[in-house]
LUMNUSE-289871 format. One record per residue (C-alpha): x, y, z; residue number from 1; residue in one letter. Coordinates in nm, 4 decimals, padded with zeros to 6 digits, m for minus. Example, Ala and Ser with C-alpha at 12.3 -4.5 7.8 and 13.67 -1.06 7.14 Angstrom:
2
NODE         xx         yy         zz     i   aa
NODE    01.2300   m00.4500    00.7800     1    a
NODE    01.3670   m00.1060    00.7140     2    s
***
This chain:
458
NODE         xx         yy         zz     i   aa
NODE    03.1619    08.2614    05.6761     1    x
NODE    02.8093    08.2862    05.8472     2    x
NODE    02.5978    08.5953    05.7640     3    x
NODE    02.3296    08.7228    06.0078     4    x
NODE    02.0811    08.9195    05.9062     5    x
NODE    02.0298    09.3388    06.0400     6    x
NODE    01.6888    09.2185    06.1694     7    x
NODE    01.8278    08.9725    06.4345     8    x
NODE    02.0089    09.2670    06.6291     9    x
NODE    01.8270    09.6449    06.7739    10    x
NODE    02.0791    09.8960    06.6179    11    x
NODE    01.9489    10.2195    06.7850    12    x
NODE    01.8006    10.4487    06.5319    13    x
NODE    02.0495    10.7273    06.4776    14    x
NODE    01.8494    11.0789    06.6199    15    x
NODE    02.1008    11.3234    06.5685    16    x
NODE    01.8594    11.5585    06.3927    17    x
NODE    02.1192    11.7950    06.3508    18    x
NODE    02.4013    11.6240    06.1510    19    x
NODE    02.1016    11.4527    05.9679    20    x
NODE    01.9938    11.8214    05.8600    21    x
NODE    02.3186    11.9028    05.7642    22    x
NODE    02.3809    11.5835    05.5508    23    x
NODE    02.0111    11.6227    05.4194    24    x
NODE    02.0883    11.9233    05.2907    25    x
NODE    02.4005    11.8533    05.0858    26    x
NODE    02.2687    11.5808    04.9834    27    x
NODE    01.9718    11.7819    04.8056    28    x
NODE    02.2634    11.9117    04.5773    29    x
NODE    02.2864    11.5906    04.4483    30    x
NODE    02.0580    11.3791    04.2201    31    x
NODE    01.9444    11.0454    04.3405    32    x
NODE    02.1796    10.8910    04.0178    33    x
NODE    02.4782    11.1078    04.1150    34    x
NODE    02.4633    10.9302    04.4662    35    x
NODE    02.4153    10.6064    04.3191    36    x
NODE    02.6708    10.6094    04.1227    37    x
NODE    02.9248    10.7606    04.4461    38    x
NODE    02.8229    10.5363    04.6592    39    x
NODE    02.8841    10.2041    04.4753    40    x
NODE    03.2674    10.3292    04.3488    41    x
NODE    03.2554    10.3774    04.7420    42    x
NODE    03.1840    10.0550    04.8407    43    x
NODE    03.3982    09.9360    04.5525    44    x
NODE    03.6850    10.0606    04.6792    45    x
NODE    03.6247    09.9306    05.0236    46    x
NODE    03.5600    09.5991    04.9036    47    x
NODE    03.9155    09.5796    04.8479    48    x
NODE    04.0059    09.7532    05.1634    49    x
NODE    03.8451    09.5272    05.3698    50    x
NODE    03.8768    09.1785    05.2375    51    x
NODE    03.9560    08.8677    05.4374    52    x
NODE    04.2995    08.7348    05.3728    53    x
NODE    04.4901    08.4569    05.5285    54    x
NODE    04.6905    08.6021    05.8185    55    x
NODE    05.0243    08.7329    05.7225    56    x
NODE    04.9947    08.6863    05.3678    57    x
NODE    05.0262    09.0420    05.3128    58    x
NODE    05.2807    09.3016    05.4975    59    x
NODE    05.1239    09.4958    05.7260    60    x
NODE    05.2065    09.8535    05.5533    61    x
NODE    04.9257    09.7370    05.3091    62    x
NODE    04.5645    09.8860    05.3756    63    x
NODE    04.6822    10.0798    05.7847    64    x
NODE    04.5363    10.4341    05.6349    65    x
NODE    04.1079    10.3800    05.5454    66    x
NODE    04.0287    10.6660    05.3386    67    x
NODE    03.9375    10.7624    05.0111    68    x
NODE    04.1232    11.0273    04.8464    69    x
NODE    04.0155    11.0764    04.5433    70    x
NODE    03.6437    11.1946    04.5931    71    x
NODE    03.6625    11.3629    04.9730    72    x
NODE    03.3383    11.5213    05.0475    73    x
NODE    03.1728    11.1837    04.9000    74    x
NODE    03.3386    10.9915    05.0909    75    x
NODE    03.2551    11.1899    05.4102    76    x
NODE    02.8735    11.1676    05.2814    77    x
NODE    02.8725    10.8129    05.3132    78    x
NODE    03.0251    10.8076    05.6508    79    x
NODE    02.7175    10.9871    05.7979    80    x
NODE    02.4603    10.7862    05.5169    81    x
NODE    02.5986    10.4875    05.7058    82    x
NODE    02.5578    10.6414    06.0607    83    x
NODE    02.1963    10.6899    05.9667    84    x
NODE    02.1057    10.4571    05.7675    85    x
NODE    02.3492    10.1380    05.7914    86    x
NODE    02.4767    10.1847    06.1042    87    x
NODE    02.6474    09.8320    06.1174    88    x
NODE    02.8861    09.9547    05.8746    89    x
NODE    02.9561    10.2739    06.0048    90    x
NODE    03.3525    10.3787    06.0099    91    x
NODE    03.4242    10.5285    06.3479    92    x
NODE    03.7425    10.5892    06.3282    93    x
NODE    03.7305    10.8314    05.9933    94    x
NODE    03.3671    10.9322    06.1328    95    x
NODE    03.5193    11.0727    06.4383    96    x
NODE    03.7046    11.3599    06.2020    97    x
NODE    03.3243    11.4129    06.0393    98    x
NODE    03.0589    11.3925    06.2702    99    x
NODE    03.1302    11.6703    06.4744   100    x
NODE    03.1332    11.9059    06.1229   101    x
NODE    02.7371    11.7969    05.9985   102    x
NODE    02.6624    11.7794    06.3681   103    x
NODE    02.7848    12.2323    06.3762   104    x
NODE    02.6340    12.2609    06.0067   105    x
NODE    02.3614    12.1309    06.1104   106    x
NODE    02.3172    12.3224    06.4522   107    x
NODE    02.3864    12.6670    06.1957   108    x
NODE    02.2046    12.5702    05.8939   109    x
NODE    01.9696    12.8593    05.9340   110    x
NODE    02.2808    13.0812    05.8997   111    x
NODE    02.5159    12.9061    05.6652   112    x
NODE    02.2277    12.8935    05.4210   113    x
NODE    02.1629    13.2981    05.4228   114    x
NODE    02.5674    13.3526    05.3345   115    x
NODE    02.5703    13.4919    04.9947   116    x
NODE    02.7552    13.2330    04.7622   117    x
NODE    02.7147    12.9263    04.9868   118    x
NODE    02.5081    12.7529    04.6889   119    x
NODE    02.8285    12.7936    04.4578   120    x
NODE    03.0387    12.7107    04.6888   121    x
NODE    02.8607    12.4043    04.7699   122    x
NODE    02.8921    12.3176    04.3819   123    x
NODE    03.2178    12.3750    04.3859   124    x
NODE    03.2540    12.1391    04.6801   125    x
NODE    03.0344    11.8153    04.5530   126    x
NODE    03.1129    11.8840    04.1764   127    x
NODE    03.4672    12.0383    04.1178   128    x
NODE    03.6440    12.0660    04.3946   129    x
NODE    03.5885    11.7318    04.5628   130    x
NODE    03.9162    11.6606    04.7098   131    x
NODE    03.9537    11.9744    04.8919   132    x
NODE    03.6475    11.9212    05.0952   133    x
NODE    03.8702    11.9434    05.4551   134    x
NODE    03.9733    12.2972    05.3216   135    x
NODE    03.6077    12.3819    05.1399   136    x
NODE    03.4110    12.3275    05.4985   137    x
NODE    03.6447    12.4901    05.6851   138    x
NODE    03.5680    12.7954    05.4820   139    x
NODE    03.1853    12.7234    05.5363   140    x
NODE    03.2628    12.6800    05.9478   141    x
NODE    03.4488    13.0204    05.9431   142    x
NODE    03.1996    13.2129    05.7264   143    x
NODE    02.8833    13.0528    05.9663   144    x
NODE    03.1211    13.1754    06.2862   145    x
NODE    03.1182    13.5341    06.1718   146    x
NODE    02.7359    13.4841    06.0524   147    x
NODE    02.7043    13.3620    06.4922   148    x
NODE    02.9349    13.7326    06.5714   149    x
NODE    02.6461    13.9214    06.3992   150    x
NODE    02.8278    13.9809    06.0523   151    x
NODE    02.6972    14.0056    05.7126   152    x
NODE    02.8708    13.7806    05.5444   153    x
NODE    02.9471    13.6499    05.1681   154    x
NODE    03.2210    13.4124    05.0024   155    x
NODE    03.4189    13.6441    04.7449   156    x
NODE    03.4131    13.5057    04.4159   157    x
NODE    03.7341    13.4717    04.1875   158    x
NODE    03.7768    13.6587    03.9255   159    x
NODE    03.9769    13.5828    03.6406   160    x
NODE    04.1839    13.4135    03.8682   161    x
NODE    04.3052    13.7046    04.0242   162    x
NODE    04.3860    13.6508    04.3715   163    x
NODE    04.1214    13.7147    04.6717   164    x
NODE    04.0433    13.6364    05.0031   165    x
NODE    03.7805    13.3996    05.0549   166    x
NODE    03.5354    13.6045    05.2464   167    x
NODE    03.3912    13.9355    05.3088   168    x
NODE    03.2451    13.9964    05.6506   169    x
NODE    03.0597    14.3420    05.7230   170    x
NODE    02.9142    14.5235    06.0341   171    x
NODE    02.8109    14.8688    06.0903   172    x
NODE    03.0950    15.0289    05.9616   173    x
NODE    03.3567    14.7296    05.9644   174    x
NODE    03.4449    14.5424    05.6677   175    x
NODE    03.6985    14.2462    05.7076   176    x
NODE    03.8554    14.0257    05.4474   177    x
NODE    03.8827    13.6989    05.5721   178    x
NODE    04.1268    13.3944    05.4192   179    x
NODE    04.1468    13.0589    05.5373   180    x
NODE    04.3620    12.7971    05.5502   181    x
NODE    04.3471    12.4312    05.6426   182    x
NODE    04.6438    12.1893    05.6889   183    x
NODE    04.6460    11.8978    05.6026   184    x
NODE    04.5344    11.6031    05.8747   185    x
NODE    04.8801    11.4669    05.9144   186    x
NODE    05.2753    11.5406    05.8551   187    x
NODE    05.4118    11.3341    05.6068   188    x
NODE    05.6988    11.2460    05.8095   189    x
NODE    05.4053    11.0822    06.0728   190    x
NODE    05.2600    10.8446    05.7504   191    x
NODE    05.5984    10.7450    05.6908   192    x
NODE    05.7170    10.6446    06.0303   193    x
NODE    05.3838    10.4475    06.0848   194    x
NODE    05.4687    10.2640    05.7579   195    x
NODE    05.8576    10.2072    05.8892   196    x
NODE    05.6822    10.0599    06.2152   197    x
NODE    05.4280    09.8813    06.0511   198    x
NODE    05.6982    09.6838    05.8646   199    x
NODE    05.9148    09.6260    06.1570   200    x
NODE    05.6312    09.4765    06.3449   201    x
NODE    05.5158    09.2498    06.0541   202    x
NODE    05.8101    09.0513    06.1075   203    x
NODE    05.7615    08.9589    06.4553   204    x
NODE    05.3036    08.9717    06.4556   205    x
NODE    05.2881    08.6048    06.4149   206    x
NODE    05.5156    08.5432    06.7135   207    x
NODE    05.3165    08.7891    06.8858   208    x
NODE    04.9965    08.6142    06.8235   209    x
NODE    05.0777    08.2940    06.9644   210    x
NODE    05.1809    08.3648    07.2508   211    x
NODE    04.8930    08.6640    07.3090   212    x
NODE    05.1764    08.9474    07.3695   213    x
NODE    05.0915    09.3168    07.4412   214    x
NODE    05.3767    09.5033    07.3390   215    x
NODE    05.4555    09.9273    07.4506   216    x
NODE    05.7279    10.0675    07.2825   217    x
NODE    05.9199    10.3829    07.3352   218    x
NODE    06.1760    10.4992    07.0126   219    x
NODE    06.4483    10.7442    07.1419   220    x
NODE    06.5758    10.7325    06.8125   221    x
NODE    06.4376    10.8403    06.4495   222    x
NODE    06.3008    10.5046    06.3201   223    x
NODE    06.3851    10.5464    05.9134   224    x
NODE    06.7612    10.4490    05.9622   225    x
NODE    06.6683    10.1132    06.1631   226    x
NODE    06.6242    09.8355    05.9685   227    x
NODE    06.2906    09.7050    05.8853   228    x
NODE    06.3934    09.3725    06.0947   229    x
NODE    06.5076    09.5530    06.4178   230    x
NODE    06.2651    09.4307    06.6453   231    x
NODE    06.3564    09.0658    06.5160   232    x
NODE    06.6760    09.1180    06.5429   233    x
NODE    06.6200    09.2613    06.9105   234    x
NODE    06.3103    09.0429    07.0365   235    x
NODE    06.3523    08.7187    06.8715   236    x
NODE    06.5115    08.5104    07.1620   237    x
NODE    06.3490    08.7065    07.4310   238    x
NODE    06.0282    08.6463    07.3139   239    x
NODE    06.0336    08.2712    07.3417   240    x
NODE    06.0516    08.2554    07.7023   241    x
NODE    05.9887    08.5939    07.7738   242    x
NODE    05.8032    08.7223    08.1907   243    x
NODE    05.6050    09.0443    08.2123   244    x
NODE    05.7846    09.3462    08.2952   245    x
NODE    06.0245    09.5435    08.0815   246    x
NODE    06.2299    09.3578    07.8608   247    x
NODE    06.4445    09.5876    07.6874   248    x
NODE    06.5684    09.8803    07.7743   249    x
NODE    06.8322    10.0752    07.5773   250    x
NODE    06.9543    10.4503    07.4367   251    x
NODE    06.7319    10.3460    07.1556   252    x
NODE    06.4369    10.1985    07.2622   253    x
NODE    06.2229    10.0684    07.5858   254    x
NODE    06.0221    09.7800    07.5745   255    x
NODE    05.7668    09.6810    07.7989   256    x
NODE    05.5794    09.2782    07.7918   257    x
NODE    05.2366    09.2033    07.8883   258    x
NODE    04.9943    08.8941    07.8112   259    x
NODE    04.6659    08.9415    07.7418   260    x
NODE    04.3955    08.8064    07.9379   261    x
NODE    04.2499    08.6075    07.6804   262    x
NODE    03.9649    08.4575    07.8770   263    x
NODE    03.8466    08.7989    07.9134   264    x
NODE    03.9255    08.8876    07.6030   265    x
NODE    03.6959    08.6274    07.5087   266    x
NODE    03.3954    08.6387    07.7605   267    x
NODE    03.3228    09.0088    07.6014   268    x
NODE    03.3170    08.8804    07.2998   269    x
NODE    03.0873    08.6067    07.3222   270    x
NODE    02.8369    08.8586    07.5273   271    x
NODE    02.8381    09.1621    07.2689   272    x
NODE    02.8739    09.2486    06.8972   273    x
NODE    03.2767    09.3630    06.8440   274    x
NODE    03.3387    09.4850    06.4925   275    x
NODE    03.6459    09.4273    06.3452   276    x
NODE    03.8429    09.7662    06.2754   277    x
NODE    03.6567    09.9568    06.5529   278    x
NODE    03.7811    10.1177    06.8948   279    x
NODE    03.5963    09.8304    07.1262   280    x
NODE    03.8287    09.5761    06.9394   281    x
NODE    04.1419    09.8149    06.9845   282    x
NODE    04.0341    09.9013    07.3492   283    x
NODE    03.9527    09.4947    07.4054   284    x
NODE    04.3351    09.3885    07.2923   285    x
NODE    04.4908    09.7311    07.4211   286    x
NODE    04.2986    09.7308    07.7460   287    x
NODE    04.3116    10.1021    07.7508   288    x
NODE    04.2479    10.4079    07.5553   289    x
NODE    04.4730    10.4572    07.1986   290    x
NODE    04.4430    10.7794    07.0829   291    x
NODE    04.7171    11.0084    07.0829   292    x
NODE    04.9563    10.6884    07.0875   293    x
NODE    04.9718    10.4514    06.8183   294    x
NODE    04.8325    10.1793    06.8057   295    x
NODE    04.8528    09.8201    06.5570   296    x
NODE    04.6837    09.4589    06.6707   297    x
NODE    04.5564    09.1409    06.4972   298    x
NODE    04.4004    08.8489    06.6228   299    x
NODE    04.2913    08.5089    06.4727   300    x
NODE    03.9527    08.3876    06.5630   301    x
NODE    03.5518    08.3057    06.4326   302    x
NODE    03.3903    08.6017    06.2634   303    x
NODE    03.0629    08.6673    06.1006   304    x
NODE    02.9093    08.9191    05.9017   305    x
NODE    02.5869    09.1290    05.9711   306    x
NODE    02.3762    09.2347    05.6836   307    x
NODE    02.4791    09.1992    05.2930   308    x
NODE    02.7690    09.2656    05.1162   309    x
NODE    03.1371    09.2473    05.2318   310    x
NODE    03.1819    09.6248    05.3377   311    x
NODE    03.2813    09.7066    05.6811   312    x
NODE    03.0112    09.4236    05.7835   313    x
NODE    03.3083    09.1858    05.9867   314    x
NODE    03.2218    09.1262    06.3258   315    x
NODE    03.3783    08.9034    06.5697   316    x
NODE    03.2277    08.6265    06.8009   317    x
NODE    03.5147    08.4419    06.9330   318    x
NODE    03.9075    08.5297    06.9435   319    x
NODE    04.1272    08.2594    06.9870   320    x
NODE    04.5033    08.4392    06.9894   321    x
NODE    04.5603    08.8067    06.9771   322    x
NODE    04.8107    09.0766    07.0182   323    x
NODE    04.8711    09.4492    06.9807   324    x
NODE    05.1250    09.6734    07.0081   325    x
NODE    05.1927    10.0306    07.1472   326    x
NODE    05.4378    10.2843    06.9988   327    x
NODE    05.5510    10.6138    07.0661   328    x
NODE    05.8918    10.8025    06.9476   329    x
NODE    06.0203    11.0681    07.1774   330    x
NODE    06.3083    11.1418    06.9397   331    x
NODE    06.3785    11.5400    06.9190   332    x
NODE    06.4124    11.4945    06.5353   333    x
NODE    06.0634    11.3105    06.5211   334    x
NODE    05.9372    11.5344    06.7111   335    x
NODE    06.0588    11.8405    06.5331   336    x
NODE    05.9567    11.7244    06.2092   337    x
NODE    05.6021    11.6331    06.3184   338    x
NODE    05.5450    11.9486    06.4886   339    x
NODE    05.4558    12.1636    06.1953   340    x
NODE    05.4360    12.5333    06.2696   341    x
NODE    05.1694    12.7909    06.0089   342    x
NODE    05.4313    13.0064    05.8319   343    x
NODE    05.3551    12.8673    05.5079   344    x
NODE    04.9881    12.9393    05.5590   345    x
NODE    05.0667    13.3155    05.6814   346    x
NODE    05.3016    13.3423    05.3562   347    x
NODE    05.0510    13.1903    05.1502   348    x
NODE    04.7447    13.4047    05.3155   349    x
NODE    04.9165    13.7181    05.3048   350    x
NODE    04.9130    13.7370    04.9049   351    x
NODE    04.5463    13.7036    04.9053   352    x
NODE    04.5213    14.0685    05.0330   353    x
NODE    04.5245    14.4082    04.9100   354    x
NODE    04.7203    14.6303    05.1164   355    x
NODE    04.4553    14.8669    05.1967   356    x
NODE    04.2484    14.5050    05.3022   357    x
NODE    04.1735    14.4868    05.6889   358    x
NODE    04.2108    14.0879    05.7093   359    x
NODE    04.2419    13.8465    05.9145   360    x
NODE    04.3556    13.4871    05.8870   361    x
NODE    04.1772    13.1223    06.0079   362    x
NODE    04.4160    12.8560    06.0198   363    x
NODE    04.2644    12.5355    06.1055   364    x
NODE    04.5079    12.2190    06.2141   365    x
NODE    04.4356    11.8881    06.3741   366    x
NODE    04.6252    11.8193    06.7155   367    x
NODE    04.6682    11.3973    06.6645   368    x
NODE    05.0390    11.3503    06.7273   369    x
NODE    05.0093    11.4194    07.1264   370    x
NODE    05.0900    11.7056    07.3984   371    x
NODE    05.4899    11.7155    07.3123   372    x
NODE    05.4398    11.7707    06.9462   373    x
NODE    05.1673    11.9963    07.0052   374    x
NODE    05.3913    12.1735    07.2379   375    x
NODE    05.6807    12.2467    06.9351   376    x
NODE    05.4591    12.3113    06.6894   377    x
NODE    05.3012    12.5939    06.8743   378    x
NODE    05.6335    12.7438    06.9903   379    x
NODE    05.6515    12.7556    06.5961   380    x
NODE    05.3599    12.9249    06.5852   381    x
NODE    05.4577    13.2372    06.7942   382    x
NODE    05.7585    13.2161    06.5919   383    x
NODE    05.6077    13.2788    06.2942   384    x
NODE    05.4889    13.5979    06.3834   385    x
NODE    05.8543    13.7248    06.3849   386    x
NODE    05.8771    13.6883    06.0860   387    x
NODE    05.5919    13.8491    05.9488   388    x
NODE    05.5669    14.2817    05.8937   389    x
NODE    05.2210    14.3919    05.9562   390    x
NODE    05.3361    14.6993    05.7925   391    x
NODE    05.3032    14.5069    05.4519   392    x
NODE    04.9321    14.4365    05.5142   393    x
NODE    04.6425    14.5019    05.7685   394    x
NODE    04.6404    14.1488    05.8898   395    x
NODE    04.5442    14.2471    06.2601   396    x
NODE    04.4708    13.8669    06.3616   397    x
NODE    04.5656    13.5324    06.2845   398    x
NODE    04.3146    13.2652    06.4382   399    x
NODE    04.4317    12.9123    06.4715   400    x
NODE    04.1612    12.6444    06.5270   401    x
NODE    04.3313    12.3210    06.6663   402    x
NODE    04.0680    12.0178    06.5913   403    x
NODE    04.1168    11.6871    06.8098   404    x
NODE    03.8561    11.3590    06.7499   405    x
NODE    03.8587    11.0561    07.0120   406    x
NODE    03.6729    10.7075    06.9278   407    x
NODE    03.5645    10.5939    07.2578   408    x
NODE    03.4771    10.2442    07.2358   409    x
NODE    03.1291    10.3792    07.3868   410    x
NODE    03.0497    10.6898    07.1593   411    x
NODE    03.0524    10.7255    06.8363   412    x
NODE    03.2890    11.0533    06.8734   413    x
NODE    03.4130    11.2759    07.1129   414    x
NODE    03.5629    11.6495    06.9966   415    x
NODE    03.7858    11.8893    07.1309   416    x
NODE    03.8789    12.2195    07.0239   417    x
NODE    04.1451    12.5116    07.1344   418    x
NODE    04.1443    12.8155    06.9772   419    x
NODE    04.4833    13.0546    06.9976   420    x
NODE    04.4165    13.4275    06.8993   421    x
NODE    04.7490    13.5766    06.7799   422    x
NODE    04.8073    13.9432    06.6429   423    x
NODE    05.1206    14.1004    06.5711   424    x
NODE    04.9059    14.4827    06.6558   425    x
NODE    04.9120    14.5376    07.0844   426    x
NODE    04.5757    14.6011    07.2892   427    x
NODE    04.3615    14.5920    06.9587   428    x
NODE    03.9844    14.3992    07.0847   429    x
NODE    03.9106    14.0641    06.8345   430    x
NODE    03.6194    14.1024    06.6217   431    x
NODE    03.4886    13.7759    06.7087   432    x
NODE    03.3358    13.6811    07.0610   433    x
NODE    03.2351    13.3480    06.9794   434    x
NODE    03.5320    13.2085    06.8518   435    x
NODE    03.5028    12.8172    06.8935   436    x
NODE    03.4397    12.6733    06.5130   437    x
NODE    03.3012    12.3276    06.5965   438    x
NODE    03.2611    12.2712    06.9954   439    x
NODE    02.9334    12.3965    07.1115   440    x
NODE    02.9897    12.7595    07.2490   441    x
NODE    02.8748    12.6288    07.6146   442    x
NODE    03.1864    12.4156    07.6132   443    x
NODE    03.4153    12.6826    07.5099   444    x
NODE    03.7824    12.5982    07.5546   445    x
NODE    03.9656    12.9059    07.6632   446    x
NODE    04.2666    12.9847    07.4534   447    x
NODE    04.5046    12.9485    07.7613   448    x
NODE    04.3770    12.5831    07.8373   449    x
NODE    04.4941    12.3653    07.5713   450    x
NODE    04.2730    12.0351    07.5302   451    x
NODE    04.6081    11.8511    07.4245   452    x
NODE    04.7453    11.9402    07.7807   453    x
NODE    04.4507    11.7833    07.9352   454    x
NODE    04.3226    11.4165    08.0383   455    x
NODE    04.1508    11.2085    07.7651   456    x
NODE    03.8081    11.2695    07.8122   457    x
NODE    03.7315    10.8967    07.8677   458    x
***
């Protein structure tokens, strides 16, 4: 495979001085070995992730999820060390989630670093806690946003594992004790349907890439009952001589039939750099944006890499067949399941208090399985709140922070953020006026104007 070297192309020089202060200043936690060290059982792991194999010699369930689970906060470390400093192997897709959190460190360093306990908690972040970090800089995001509201504020250590909220916030005479709580980035039930569709598409890709096929598919049905080969079973014949338009169209599914322009497809990518396992490749095949819907596509063509090493390096400069697919399920029951409501969090928050505890509750969740989910889950939401006594504890609000990431093929990430302020108490005032997390508080999202119910912003 050829191999070009970084000095025959102009990356621009990454300027975000913010999310460079932020990652700066974790990084100072950390010797120079310790990084080392991180950064090559990194790259180690990725080598694997992102070899070159001959096309489908592996199913395509293997390697559809790039993350690495096992040391968090590293890993998100190296996404921005890449931004800055090897930007041809930057991520974009995981770096979209990240970005936008050292971008708001950064912008409220001078705060976050005066909150008594933020050095411990960093240690516990980078040295003993590593796989929490989603949940460990949330609770840095919500301490800096009362630090912004004019609080004095300090993370409450544990003692003897007794059970404690994770922050104390104090003004004049008001003292809140603040917990927080951070889901997890996806339902389970949404990784396990991707891997069901993943394998029924495997057994018709190669068809697909001969004849250059752009596939959207609409599931009214649950998929994990279908058999893995049901869109061989249902497409075989009809692909073989198959016209644009909508070729099946059923109580289960709806599928519509497009060929890609491949001369097109190809005059891009003679003309710029297209990195394999980016959004300009997705958006290229797709010819439109993907998020919120997803989203699989190979193609078969010349590649080269840029720079040493085997690591996210893969670029592409000619693409000789090619073929994606689109997916969505509008099943109730998928639906349901994905749409995961908070009262687990409220449960789990509410033993963290004392009784006599005024406290209030940040729940942080990421809005990625589009506007209908989003639309159950927070009908769940409300619903929670009927279940819950405030008579048991103070808890006079409950904040929920819903996080949303784009990957443009033209930025290197876009973010939204609503926030919803519930309380089971009536006509009591918030204690927070700035309430946005992450967005900057000049693009503040009012709670009634949820970003999932808007237009892509791109």
């Amino acid at each position: 495979m050829a191999r070009i070297s970084i000095d025959e192309f102009s990356f621009p020089k990454y300027d975000d001085i913010d999310v460079i202060n932020a990652w700066e200043w974790m990084m100072s936690f950390l010797s120079d070995a310790d990084w080392e060290k991180r950064k090559n059982r990194i790259e180690q792991e990725l080598i694997i992730e992102f070899r070159t194999t001959v096309p489908f010699s592996e199913p395509l369930t293997n390697g559809t999820l790039l993350v690495i689970k096992n040391d968090v906060i590293s890993w998100y470390l190296y996404l921005i060390d890449t931004l800055i400093n090897e930007p041809y192997k930057y991520e974009y897709f995981q770096g979209a989630r990240v970005v936008p959190i050292f971008k708001r460190l950064g912008v409220d360093l001078h705060l976050i670093k005066g909150i008594e306990g933020i050095n411990k908690r960093m240690t516990e972040l980078l040295f003993k806690r590593q796989q929490e970090a989603d949940a460990l800089l949330f609770e840095i995001l919500s301490a800096s946003l009362w630090a912004k509201n004019g609080y004095q504020v300090s993370f409450i250590p544990e003692v003897n594992g007794e059970k404690t909220p994770d922050i104390l916030a104090i003004k004049d005479k008001e003292k809140w004790f603040i917990e927080c709580k951070r889901q997890s980035k996806t339902a389970d039930y949404t990784y396990k349907e991707t891997e069901k569709r993943q394998k029924m598409i495997s057994y018709i890709s190669k068809t697909l890439l001969e004849k250059n096929i752009l596939l959207d598919i609409v599931f009214h049905v649950e998929l994990e009952p279908l058999s893995d080969t049901y869109l061989k079973d249902l497409l075989e014949n009809k692909l073989i001589f198959a016209t644009a338009g909508k070729i099946v169209s059923n109580d289960e599914v709806d599928i519509h039939l497009e060929y890609l322009d491949m001369q097109s497809i190809n005059k891009f990518s003679n003309e710029f750099c297209v990195k394999q396992h980016s959004p300009v490749l997705n958006n290229l095949i797709g010819g439109k944006p993907i998020d919120n819907k997803a989203f699989t596509c190979g193609m078969y063509g010349y590649s080269y890499r840029i720079g040493k090493g085997e690591i996210n390096n893969l670029y592409i400069s000619d693409i000789v067949k090619a073929y994606g697919v689109y997916w969505y399920c509008d099943a109730k029951e998928s639906i349901w399941a994905k749409a995961r409501g908070i009262k687990s969090q409220v449960i789990k928050a509410s033993k963290q208090f004392k009784s006599e505890d005024t406290s209030f509750l940040h729940i942080g969740l990421e809005t990625f399985d589009g506007p209908e989910v989003e639309k159950i889950r927070f009908e769940k939401i409300l619903n929670s709140l009927d279940d819950f006594n405030p008579n048991d504890i103070k808890m006079k609000w409950i904040f929920c922070h819903f996080f949303q990431s784009y990957s443009p093929p033209d930025q290197d990430w876009v973010f939204d953020e609503t926030v919803s302020m519930l309380s089971p108490f009536l006509n009591i005032k918030p204690p927070l006026i700035q309430n946005l997390m992450i967005v900057p508080n000049a693009g503040e999202t009012s709670h009634e104007e949820f970003h999932w119910n808007k237009p892509l912003p791109y």
